[in-house]
C-alpha positions as CSV (number, residue, x, y, z in Angstrom):
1,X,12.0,-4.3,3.5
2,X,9.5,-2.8,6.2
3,X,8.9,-5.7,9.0
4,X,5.5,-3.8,10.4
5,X,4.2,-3.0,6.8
6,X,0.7,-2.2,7.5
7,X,-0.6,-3.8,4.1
8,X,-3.5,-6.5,5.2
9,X,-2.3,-8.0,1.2
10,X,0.6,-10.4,3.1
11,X,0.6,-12.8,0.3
12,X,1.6,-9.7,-2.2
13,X,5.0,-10.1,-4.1
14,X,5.8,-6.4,-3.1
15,X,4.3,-6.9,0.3
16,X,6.5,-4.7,3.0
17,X,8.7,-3.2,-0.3
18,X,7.5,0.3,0.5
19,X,9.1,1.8,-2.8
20,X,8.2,-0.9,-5.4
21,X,4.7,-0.9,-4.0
22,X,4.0,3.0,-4.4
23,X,5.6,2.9,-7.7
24,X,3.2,0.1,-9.0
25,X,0.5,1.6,-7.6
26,X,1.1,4.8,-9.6
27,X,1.3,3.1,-12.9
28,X,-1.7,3.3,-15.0
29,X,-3.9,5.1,-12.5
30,X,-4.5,2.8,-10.0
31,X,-5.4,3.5,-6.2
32,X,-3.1,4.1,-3.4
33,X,-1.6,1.1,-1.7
34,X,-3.3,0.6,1.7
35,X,-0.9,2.5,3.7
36,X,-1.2,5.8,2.0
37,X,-5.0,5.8,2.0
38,X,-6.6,7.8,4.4
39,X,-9.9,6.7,6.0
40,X,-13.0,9.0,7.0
41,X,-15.2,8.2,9.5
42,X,-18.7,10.1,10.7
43,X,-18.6,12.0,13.8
């Protein structure tokens, strides 16, 4: 279990369980968890 998981979703049953998390994420096409999405901002 990751203490510092960076997920704002605290109340999630896979909440800081890195590997379960990704590999629910990746059924069925959903997106990314939180962590692994990367955010663009304007310059």
């Amino acid at each position: 279990m990751v203490e510092n998981c960076s997920c704002p979703n605290v109340n999630c049953p896979r909440h800081g369980k890195c590997e379960e998390c990704v590999a629910f994420h990746r059924e069925g096409g959903k997106k990314p968890p939180v962590c692994l999405r990367i955010e663009w901002t304007e310059f």
